[in-house]
N, C-alpha and C positions, 0 to 999 in steps of 0.2 A: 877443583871446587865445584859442587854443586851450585847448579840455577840458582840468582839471586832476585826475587820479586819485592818490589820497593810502589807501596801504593800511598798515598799521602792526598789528602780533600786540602785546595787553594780553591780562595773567594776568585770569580770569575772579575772582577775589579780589584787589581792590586792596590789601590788606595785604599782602599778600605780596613779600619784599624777594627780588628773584635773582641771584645772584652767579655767572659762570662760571669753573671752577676756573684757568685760564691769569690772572685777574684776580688773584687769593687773592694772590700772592706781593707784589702793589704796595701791599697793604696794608702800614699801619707794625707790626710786626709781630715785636720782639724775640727772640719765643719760640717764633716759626713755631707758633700754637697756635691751633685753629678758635676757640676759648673768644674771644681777642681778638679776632676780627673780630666776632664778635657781640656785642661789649660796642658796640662804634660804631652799633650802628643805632640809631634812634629806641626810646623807650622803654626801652630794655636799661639796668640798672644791675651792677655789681660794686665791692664793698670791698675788691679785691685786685687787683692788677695781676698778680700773680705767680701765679694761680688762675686756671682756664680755668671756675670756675663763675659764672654769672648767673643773676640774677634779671630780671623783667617786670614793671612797672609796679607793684612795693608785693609780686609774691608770695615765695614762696621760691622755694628753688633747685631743689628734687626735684619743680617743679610745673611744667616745662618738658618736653614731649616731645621723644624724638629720636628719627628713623628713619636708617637705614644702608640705603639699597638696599631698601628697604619692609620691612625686619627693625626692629623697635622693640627700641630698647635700653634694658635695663632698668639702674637705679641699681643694684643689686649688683653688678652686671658692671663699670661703672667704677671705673677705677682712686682710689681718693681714701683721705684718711686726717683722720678729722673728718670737717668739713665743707669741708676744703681739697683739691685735686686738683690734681695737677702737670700731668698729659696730659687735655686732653679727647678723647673718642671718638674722632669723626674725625682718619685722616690726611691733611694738608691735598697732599702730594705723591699722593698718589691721587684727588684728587677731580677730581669730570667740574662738577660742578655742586650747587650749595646753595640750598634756598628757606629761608627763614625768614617766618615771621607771628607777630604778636604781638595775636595776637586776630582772634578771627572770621573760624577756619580750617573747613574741612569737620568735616563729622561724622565720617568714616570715620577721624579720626586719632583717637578718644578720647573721652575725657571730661577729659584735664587742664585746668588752668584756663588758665596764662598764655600758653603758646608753643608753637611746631610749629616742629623744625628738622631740615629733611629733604633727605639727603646723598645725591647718586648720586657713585657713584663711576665710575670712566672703562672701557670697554670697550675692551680693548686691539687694535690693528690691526697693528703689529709688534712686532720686538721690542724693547726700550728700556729705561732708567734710567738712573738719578741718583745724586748725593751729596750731601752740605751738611755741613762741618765748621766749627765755632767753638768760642767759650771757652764757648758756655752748651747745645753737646751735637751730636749728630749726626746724623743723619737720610739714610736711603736707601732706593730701591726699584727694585725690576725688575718687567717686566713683558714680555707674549709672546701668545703666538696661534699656535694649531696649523697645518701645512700647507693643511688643508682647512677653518679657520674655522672649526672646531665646537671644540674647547677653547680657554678663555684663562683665563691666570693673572695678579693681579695682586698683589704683595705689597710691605710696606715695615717697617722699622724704624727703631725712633727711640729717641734715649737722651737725655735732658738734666737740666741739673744747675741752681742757683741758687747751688750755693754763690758763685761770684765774685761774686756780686750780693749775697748776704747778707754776707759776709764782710767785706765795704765796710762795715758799720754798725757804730758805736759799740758795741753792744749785744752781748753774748757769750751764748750758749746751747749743749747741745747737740742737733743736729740733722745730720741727712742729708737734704738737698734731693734725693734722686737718683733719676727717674722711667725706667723703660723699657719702652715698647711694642712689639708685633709683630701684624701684623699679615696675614690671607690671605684673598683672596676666589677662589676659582675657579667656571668659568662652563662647562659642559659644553650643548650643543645637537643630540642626536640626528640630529633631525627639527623643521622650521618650527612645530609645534607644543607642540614643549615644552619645557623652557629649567630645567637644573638648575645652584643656587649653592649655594657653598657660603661660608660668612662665618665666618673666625675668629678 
């Protein structure tokens, strides 16, 4: 037999789960919500299907970091009411790519105890979007790129609701399930040297 050469790229941190964004959608996925697909990895628990928060092996839920683009997002900034949250952070129609670790991630992300979940979102090459209409909300996004490659915008918004879902149960209360996010990142590039975003 001839020479056999066998080359294969591993994350230098075998915790570490990666997801590419074109994959996200084949998750099962009712709620088109990042929170859901993180509940399926090893170790990930949640008490609520209908909550995009998790917990890591026994901690709580605010001991989970998350970065957007190497912006760390802080828990005031999400959307939640209690300790329940209708949208988490990420839009899952704007992502390029997801790592997550549930232990025995670099130093450089912190000091939290249980998780690192760390979202790039997609640099755009033309111009393009989307829609997604159902009974449980909406969701859209555009996105673009300058003439000459040095600006791009990507943005999305999303609205969804629970009611149909709650409304199903025995159980009467009141309440307004009804979450809505927006979202904008712009990417300006003078010169090869310096690279300004803006994340909102």
């Amino acid at each position: 037999l001839d020479s056999v050469e066998i080359i294969s790229k591993s994350n230098s941190n075998t915790n570490t789960q990666i997801i590419k964004g074109k994959s996200v959608e084949y998750f099962p996925n009712p709620t088109n919500d990042i929170g859901t697909i993180v509940k399926t990895f090893a170790g990930v628990q949640s008490n609520n299907e209908l909550t995009g928060q998790y917990s890591v092996r026994g901690g709580n839920y605010d001991e989970n970091l998350v970065y957007i683009n190497d912006f760390e997002i802080y828990k005031p900034f999400l959307t939640s009411s209690g300790q329940q949250e209708g949208l988490s952070y990420a839009n899952p129609d704007l992502i390029d790519q997801l790592s997550f670790s549930a232990g025995g991630f670099e130093s450089k992300y912190g000091d939290k105890m249980s998780s690192v979940l760390n979202v790039k979102y997609k640099t755009p090459e033309k111009h393009g979007g989307s829609i997604m209409a159902s009974l449980l909300g909406v969701n859209a996004h555009l996105e673009g790129v300058s003439k000459k490659q040095k600006f791009t915008y990507l943005t999305g918004v999303r609205y969804k609701t629970n009611a149909y879902v709650l409304g199903s149960l025995d159980r009467k209360a009141e309440y307004n399930p009804n979450f809505f996010d927006a979202q904008i990142d712009l990417h300006y590039n003078p010169n090869n040297k310096h690279d300004l975003e803006i994340l909102a």
